[in-house]
C-alpha positions as CSV (number, residue, x, y, z in Angstrom):
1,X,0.0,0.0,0.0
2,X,3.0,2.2,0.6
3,X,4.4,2.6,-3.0
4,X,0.7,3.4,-4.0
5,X,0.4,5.9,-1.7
6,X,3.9,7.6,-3.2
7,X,2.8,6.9,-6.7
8,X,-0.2,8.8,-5.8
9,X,1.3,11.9,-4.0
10,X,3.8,12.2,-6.9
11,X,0.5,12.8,-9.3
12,X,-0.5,15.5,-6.6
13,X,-3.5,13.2,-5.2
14,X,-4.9,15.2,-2.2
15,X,-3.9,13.6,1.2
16,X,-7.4,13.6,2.3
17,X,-8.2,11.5,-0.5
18,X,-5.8,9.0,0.3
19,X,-7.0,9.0,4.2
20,X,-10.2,8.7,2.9
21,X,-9.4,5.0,1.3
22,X,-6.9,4.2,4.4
23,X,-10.1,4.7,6.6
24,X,-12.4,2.5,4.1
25,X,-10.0,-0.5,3.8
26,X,-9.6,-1.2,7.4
27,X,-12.9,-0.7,8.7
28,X,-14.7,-4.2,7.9
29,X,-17.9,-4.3,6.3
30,X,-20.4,-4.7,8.8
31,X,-24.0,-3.0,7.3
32,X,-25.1,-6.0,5.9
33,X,-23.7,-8.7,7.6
34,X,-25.4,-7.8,11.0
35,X,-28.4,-7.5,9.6
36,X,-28.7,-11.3,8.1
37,X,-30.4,-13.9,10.2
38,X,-27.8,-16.3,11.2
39,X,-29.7,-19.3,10.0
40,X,-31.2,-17.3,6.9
41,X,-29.5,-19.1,3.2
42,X,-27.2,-16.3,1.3
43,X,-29.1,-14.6,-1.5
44,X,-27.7,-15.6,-5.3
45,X,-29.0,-12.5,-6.9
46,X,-31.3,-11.9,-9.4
47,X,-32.4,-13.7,-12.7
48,X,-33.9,-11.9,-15.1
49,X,-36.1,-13.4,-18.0
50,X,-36.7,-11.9,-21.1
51,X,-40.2,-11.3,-22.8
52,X,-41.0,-13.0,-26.0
């Protein structure tokens, strides 16, 4: 993540940008996951059929 973050400041990124994404990478995903039952089967999306 280092040489990223150079890469980036070298390009004139602004600092708060690059906080920004530190702050969103280690702060795990939670939303969704506490609001799933335990016991409840994961959802598979969405099919879609067309009309003919």
């Amino acid at each position: 993540m280092q040489h990223v973050s150079q890469a980036l400041k070298k390009c004139h990124y602004p600092e708060w940008a690059l906080k920004k994404g530190r702050d969103q990478t280690s702060k795990p995903k939670s939303s969704m996951e506490s609001k799933r039952v335990p016991g409840q089967a994961k959802s598979k999306g969405n099919v879609v059929l067309p009309y003919v």
